[in-house]
Backbone as CSV, one residue per row, in Angstrom:
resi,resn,N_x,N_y,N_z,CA_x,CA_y,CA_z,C_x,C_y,C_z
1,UNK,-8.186,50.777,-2.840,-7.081,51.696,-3.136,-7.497,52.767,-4.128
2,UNK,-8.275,52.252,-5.219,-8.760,53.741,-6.123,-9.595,54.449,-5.421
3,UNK,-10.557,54.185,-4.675,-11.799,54.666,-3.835,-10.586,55.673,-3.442
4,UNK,-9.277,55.430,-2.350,-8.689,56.319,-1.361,-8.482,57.223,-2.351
5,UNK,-7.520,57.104,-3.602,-7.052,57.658,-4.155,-7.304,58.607,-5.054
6,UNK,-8.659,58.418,-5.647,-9.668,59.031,-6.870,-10.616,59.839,-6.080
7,UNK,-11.537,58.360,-5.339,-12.533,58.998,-5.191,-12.853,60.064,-3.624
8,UNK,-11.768,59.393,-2.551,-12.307,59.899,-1.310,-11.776,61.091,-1.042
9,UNK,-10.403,61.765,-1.908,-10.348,63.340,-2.146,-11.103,64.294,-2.414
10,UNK,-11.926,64.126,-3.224,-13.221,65.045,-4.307,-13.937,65.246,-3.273
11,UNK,-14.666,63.643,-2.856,-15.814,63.643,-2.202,-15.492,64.184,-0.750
12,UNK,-14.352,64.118,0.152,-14.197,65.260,1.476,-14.609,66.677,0.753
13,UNK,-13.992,66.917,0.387,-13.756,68.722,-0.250,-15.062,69.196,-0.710
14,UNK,-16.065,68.308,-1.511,-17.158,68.682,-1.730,-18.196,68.584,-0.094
15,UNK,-17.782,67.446,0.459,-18.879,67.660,1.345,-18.405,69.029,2.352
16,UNK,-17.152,69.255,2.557,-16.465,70.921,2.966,-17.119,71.841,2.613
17,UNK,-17.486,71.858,1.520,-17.571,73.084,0.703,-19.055,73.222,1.081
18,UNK,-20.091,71.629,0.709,-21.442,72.081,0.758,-21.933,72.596,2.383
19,UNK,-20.837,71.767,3.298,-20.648,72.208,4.754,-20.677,73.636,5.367
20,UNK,-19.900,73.982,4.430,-19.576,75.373,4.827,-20.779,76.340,3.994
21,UNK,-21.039,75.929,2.799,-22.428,76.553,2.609,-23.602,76.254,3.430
22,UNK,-24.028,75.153,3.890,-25.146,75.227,4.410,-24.784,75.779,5.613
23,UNK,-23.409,75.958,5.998,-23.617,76.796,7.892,-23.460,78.174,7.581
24,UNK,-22.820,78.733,6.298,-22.967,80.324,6.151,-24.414,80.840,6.008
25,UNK,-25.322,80.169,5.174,-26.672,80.290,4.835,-27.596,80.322,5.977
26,UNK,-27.237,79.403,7.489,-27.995,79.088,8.483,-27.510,80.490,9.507
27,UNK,-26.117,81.218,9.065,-25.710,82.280,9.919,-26.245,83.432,9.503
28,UNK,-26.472,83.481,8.242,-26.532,84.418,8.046,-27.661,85.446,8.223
29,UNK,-28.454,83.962,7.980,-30.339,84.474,7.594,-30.335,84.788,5.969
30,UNK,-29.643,84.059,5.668,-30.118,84.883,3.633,-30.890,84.363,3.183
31,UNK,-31.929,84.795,2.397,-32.888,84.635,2.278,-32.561,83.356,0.499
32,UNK,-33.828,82.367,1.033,-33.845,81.676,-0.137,-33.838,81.972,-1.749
33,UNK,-34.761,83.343,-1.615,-34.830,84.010,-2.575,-33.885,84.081,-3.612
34,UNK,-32.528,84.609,-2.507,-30.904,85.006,-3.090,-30.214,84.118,-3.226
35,UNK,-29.942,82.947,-1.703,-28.895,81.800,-1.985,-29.566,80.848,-1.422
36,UNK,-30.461,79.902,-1.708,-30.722,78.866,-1.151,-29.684,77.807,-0.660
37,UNK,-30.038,77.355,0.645,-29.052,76.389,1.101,-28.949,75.285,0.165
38,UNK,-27.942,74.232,0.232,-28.096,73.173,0.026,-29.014,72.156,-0.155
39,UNK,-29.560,71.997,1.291,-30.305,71.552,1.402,-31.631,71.840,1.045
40,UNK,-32.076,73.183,0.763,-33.205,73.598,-0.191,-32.638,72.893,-1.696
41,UNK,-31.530,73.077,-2.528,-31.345,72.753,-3.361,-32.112,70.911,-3.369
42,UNK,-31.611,70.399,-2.256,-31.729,68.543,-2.860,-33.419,68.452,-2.583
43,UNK,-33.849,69.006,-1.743,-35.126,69.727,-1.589,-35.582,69.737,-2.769
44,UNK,-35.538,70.416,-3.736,-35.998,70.980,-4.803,-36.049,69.833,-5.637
45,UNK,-35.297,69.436,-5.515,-34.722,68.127,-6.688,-35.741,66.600,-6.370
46,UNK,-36.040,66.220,-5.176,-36.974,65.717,-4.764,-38.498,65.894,-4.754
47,UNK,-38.872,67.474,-5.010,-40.134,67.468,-5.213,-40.165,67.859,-6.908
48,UNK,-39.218,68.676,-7.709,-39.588,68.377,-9.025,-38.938,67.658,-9.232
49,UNK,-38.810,66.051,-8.701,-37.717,64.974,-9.688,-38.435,64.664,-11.209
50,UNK,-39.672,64.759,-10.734,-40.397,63.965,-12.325,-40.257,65.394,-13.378
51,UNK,-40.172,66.541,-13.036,-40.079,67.625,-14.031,-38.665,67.527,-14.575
52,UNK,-37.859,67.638,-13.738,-36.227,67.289,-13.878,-36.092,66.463,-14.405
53,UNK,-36.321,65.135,-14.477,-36.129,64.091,-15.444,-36.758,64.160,-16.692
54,UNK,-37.825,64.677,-16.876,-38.283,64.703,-18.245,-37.296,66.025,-18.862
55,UNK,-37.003,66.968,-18.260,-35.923,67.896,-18.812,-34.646,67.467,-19.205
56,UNK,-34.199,66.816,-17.961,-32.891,66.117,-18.396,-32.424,64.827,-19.792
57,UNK,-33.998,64.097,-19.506,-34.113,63.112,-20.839,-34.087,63.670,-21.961
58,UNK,-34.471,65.149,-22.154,-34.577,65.629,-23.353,-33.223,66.039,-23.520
59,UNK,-32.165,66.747,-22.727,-30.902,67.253,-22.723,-29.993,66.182,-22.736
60,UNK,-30.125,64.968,-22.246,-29.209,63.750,-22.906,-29.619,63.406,-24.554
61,UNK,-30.782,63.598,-24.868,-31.058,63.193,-26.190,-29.992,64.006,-26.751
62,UNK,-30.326,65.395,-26.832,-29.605,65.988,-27.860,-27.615,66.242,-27.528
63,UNK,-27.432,65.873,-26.146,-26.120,66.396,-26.172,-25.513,65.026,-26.500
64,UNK,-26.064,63.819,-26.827,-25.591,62.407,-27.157,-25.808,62.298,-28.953
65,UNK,-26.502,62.724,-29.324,-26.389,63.178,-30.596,-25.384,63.660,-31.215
66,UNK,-26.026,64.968,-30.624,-24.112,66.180,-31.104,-23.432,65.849,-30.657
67,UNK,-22.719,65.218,-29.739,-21.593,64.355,-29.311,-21.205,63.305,-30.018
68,UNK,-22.105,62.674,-30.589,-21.580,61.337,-31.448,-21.595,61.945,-32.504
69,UNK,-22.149,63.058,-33.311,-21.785,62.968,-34.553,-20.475,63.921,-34.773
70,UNK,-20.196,64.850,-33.467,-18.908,65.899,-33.727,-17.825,64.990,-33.627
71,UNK,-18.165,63.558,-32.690,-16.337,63.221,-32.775,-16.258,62.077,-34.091
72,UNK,-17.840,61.704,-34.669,-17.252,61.127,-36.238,-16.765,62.262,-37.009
73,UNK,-17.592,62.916,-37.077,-17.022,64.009,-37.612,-15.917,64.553,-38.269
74,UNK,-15.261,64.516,-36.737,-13.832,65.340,-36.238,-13.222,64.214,-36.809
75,UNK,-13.256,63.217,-36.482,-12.019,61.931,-36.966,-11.820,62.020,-38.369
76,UNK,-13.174,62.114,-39.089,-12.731,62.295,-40.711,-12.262,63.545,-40.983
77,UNK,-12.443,64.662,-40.385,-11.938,65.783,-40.782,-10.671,65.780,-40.625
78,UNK,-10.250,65.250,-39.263,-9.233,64.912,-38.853,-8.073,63.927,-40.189
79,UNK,-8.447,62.660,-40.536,-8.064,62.061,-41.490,-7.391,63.054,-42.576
80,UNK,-8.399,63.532,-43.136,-7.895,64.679,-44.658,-7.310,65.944,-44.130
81,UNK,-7.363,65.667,-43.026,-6.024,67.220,-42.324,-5.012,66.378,-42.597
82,UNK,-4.729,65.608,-42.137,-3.423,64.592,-41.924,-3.150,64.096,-43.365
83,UNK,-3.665,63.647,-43.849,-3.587,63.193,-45.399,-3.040,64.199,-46.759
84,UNK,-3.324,65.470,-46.014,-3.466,66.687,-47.107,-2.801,67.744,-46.569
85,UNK,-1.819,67.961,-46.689,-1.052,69.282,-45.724,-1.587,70.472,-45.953
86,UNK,-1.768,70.982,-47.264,-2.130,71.965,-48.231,-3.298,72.179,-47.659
87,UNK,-4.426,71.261,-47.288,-5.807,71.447,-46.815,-5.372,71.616,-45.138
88,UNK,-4.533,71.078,-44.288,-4.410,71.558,-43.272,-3.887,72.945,-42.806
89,UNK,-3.339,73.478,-43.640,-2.887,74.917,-43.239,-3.672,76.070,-43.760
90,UNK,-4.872,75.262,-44.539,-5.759,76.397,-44.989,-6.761,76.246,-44.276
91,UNK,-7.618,74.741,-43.766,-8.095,74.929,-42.771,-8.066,74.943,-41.398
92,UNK,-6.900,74.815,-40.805,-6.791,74.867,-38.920,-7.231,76.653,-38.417
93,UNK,-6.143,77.178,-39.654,-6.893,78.835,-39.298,-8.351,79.051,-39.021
94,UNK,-9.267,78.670,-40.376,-10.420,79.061,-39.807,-10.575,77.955,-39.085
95,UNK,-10.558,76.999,-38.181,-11.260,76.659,-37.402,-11.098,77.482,-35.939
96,UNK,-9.854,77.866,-36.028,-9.432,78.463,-34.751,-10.007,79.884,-34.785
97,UNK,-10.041,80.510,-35.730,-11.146,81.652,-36.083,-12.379,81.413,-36.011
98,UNK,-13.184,80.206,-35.467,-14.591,79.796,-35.431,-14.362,79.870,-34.034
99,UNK,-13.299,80.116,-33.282,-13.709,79.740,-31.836,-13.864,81.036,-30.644
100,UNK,-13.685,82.105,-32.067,-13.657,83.481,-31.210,-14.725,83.697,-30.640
101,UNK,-15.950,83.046,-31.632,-17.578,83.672,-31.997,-17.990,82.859,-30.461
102,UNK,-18.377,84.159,-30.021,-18.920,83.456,-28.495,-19.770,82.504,-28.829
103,UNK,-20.611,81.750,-28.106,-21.477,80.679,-27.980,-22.826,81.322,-27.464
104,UNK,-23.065,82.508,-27.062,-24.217,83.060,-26.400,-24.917,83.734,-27.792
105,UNK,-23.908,83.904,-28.559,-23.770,84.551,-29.925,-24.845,83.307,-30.921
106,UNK,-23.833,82.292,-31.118,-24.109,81.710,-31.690,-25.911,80.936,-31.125
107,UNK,-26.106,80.322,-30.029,-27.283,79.922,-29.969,-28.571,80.610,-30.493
108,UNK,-28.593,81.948,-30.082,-29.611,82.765,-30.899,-29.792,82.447,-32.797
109,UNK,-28.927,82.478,-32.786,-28.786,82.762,-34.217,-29.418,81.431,-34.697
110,UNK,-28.783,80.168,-33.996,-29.129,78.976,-34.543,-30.772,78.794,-34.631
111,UNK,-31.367,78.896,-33.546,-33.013,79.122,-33.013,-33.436,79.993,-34.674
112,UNK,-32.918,81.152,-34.735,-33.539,81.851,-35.852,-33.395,81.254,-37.161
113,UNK,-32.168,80.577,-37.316,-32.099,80.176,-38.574,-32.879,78.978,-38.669
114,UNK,-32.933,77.666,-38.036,-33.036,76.182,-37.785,-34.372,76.038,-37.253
115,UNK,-34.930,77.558,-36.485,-36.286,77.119,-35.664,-35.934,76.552,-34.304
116,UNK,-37.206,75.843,-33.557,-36.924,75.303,-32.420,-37.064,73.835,-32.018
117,UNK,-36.436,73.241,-33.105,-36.288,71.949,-33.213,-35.039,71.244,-32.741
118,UNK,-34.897,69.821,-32.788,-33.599,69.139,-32.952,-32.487,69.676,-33.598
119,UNK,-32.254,69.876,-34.753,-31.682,70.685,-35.776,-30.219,71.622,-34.923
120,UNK,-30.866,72.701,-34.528,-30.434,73.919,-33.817,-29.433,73.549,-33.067
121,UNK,-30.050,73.200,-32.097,-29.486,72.337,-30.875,-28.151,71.618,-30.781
122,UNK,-28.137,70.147,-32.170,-27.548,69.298,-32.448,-26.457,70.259,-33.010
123,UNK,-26.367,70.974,-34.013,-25.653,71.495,-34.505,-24.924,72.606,-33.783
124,UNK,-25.311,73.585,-32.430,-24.431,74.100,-31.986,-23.699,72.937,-31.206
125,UNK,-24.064,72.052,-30.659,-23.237,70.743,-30.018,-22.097,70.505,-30.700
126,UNK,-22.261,70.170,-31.798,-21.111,69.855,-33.008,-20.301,71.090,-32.762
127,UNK,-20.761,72.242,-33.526,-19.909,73.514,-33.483,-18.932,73.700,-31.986
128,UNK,-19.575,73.301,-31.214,-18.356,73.598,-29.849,-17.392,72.283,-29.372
129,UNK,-18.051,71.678,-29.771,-17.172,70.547,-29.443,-16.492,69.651,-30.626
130,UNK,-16.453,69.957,-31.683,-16.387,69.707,-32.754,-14.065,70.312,-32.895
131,UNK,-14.021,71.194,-32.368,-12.849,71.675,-32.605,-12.260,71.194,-31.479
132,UNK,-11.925,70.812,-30.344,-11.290,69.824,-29.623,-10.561,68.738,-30.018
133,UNK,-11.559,67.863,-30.476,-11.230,66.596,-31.106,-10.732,66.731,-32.130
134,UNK,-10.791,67.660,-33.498,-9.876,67.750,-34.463,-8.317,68.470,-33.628
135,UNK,-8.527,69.264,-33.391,-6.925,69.846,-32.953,-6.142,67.960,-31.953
136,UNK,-6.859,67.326,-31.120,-5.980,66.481,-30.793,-6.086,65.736,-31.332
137,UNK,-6.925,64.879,-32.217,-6.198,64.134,-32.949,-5.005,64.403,-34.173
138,UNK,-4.934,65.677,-34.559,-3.853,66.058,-35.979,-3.105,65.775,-34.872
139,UNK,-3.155,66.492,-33.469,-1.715,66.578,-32.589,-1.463,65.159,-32.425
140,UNK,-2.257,63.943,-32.195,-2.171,62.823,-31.612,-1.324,62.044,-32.893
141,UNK,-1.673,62.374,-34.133,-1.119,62.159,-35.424,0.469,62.407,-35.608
142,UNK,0.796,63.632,-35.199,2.220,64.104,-35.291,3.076,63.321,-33.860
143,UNK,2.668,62.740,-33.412,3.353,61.768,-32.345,4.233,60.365,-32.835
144,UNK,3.754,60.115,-33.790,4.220,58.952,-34.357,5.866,59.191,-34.602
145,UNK,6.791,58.284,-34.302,8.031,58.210,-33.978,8.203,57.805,-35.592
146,UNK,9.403,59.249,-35.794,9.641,58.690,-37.516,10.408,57.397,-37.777
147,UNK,10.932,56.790,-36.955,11.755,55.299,-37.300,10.522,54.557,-37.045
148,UNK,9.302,54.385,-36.673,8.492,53.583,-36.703,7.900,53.787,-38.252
149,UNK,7.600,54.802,-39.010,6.998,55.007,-40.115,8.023,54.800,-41.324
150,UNK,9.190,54.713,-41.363,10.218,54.693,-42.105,10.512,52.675,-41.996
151,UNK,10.371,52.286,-41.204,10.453,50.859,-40.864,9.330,50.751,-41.655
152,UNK,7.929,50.922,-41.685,7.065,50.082,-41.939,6.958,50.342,-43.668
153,UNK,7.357,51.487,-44.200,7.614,52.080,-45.454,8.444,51.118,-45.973
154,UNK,9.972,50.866,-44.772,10.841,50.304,-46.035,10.323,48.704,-46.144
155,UNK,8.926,48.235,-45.484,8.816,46.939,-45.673,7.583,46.829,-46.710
156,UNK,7.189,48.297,-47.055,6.170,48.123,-48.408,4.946,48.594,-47.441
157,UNK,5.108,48.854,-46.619,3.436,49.915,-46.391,3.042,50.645,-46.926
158,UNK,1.604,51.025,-47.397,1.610,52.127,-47.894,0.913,53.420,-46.716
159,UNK,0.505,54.383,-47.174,-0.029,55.536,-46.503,-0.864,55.041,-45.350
160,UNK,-2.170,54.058,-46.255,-3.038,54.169,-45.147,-2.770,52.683,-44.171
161,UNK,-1.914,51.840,-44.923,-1.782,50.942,-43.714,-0.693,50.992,-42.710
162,UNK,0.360,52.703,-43.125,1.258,53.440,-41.967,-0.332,53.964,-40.682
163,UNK,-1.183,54.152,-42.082,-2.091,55.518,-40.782,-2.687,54.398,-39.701
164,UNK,-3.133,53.041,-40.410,-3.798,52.688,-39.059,-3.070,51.421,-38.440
165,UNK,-1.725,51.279,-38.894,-0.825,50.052,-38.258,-0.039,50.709,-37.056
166,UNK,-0.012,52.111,-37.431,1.350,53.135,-36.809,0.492,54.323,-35.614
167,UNK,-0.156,55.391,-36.766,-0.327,56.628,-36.798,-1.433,56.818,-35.619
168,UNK,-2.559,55.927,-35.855,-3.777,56.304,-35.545,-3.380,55.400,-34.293
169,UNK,-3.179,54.306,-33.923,-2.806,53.742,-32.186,-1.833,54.846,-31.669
170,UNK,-1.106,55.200,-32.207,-0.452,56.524,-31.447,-1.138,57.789,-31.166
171,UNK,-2.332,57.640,-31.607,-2.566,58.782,-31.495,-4.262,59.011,-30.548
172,UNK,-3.682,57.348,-29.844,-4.960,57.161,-29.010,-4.936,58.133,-27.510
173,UNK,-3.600,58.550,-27.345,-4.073,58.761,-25.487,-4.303,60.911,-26.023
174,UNK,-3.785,61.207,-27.201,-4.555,62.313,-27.695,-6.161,62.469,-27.830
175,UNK,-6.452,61.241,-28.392,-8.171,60.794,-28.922,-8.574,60.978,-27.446
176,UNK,-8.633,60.092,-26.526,-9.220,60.379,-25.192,-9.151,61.900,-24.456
177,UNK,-7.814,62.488,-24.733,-7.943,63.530,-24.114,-9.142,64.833,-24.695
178,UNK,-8.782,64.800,-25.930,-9.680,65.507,-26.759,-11.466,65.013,-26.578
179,UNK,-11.700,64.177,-25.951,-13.242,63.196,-25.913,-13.555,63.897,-24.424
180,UNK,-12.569,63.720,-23.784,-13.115,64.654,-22.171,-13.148,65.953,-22.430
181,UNK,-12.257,66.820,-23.122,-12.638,68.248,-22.935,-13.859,68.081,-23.856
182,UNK,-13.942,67.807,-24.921,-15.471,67.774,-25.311,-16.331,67.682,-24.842
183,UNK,-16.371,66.550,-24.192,-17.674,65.955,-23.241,-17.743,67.288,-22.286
184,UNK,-16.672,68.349,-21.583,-17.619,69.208,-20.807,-18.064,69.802,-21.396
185,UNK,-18.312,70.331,-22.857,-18.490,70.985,-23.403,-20.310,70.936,-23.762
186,UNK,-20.114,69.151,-24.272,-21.377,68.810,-24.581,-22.419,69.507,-23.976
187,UNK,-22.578,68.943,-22.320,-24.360,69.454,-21.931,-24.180,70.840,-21.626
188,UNK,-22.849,71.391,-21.556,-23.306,73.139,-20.965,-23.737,73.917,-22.749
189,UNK,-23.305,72.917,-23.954,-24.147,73.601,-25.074,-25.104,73.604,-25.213
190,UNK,-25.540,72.450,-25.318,-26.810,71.941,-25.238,-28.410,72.389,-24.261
191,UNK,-27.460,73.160,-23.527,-28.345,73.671,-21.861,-28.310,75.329,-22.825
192,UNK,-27.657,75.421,-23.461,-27.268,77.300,-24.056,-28.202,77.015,-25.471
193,UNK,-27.966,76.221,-25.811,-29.453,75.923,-26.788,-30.406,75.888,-26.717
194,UNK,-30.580,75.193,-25.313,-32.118,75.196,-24.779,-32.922,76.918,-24.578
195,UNK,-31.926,77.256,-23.970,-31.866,78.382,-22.832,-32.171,79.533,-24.239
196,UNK,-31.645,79.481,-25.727,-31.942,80.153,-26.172,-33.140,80.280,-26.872
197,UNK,-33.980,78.830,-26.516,-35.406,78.471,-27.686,-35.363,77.187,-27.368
198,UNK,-36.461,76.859,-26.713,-36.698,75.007,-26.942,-37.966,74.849,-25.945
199,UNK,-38.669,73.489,-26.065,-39.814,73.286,-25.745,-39.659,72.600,-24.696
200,UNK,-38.663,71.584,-24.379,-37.807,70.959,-23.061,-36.500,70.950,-22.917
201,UNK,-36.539,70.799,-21.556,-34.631,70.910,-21.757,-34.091,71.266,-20.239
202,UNK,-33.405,70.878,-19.791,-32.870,71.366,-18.788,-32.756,73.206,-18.691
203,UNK,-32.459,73.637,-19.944,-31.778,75.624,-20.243,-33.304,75.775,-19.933
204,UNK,-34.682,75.220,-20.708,-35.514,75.841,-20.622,-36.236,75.960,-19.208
205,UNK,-35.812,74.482,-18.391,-36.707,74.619,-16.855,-35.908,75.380,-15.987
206,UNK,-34.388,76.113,-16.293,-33.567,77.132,-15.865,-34.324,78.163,-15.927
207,UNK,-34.446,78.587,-16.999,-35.210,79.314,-17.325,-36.500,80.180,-16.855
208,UNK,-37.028,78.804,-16.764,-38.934,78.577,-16.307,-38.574,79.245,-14.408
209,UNK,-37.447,78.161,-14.160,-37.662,78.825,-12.746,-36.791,80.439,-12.275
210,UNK,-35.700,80.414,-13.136,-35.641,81.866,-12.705,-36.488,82.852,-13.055
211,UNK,-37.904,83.055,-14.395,-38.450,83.501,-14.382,-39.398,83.803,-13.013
212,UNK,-39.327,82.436,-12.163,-40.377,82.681,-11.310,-39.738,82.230,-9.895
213,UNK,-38.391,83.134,-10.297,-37.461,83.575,-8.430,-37.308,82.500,-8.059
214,UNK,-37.076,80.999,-8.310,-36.894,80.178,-7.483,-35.207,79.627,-7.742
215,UNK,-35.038,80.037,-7.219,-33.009,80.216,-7.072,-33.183,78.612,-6.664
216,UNK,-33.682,78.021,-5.809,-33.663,76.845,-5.642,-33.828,75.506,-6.542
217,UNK,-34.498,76.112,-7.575,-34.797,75.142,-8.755,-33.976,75.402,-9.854
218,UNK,-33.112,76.597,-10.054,-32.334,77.132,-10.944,-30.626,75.886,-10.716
219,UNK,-30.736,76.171,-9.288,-29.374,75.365,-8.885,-29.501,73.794,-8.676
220,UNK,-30.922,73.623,-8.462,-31.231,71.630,-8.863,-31.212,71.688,-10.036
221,UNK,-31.188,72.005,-11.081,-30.861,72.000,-12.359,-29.613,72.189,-12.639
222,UNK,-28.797,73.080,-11.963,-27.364,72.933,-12.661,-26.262,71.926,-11.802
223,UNK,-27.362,71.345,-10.608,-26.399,70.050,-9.922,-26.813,69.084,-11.392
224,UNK,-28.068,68.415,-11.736,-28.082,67.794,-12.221,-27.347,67.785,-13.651
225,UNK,-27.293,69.193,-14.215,-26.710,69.336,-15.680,-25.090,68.410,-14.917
226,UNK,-24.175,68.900,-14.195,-23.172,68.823,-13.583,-22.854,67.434,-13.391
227,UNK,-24.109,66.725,-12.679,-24.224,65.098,-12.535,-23.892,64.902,-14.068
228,UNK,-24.443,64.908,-15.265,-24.557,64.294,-16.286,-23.685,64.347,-17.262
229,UNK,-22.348,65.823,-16.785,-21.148,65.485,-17.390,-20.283,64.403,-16.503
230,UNK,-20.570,64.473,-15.086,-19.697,63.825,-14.767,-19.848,62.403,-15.084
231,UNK,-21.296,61.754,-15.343,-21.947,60.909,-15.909,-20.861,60.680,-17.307
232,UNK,-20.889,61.369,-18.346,-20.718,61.448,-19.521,-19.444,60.734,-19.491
233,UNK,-18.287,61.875,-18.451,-16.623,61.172,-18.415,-16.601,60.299,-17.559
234,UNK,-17.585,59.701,-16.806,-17.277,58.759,-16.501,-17.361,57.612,-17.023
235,UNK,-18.258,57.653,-18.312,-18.419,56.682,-19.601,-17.214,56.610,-20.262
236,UNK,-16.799,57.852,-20.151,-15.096,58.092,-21.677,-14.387,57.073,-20.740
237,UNK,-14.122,57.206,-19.147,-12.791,56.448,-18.408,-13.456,55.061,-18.634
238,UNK,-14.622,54.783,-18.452,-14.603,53.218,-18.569,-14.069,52.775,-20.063
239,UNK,-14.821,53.717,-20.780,-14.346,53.268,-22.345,-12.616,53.067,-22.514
240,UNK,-11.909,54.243,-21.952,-10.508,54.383,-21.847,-10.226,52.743,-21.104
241,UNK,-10.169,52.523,-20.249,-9.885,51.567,-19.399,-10.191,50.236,-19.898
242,UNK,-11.343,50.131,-20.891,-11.714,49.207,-21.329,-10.781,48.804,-22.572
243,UNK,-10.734,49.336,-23.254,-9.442,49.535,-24.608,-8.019,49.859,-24.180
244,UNK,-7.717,50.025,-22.612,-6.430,50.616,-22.497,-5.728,48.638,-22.920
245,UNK,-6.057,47.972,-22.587,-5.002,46.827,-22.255,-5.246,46.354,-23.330
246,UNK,-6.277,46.468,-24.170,-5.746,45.610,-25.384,-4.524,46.753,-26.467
247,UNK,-4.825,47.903,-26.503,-4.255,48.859,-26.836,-2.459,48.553,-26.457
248,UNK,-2.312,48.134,-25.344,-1.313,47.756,-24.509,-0.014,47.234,-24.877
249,UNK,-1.256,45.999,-25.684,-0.736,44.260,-25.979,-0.513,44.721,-27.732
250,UNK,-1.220,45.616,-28.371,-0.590,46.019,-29.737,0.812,47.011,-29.722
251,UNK,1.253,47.953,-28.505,1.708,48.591,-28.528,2.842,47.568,-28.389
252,UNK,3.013,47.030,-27.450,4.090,45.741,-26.921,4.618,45.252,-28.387
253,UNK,3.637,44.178,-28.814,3.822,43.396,-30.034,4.662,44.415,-31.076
């Protein structure tokens, strides 16, 4: 029943779509050069699999990094937003003023300042995905039903055993939502990091092959970047799913 329901929608429509690309490409005569078929694409992916994987191993390193440290991060930042009103209305502005600064912007800059190390990389990761997860959890925070916090007050709670008896389980199906828009965020930074300075990486074998016209190796690279978010949320739903029922049985109680 989930297979019908989840999975066998996506997967018609995609095989449609790649359908209808590989028979426009076979009508047309277009040249590989411009749009490689499909099937040049999985092509591609089969004869550089071992280049692709050592690219991609390097682009999970760092977008699993900056991913784990933007949503600790975010949670404590998150915390002293919620804790501190005075500090939340002085900082939500600039964060939302950090989100004007394009990202094509920012990668250069990082390379120049940081070099072409780990460093760079990790840290534009944080920077883009870093503001997601704070905006939903404060939002996931302001959910809490005031007769639930007023009950637990008039029985002698204090602040922080309202924040994590009350505040913070309420403010779980925010936490998840905020963890998926992140997560797309993760490898297409991480690929814009590469792409702006790096020694491996998925951005850099983008790179490597559009330098040298191969449209075919440009787009086995961005199936695979593509595989590895969907990879990524498909880790968040197990995680979700895994914590939904005990989550469940506290909410009940």
């Amino acid at each position: 029943m989930v297979f019908v329901r989840h999975i066998l929608p996506p997967t018609i429509l995609a095989a449609l779509f790649l359908g209808g690309w590989e028979g426009y490409v076979a009508a047309s005569g277009a040249s590989p050069l411009i749009l490689p078929a499909p099937s040049d694409v999985m092509n591609g992916i089969m004869v550089e699999r071992a280049q692709i994987a050592r690219h991609a191993a390097a682009t999970i390193r760092v977008a699993a990094i900056g991913f784990g440290l933007s949503v600790a991060f975010a949670f404590l930042v998150s915390v002293a937003l919620h804790f501190a009103g005075w500090l939340r209305r002085g900082v939500m502005p600039l964060l939302i003023a950090s989100q004007t600064v394009p990202i094509v912007a920012l990668a250069p800059l990082m390379v120049l300042w940081f070099g072409f190390g780990l460093l760079p990389k990790v840290l534009l990761v944080i920077l883009v995905t870093f503001f997601p997860m704070v905006v939903s959890l404060t939002a996931g925070y302001a959910t809490l039903p005031r007769a639930f916090r007023d009950q637990l007050v008039s029985m002698g709670a204090g602040g922080w055993t309202v924040f994590r008896r009350a505040t913070l389980p309420s403010a779980r199906g925010h936490f998840f939502a905020g963890l998926r828009i992140s997560a797309t965020y993760a490898i297409v930074a991480t690929i814009f990091s590469e792409y702006a300075g790096a020694r491996q990486g998925l951005g850099i074998y983008i790179l490597t092959a559009k330098n040298n016209f191969r449209a075919d190796l440009v787009l086995s690279a961005v199936f695979v970047s593509a595989l590895l978010t969907l990879g990524l949320l498909g880790l968040i739903q197990i995680l979700d799913r895994a914590t939904g029922r005990r989550y469940r049985r506290q909410t009940h109680a």
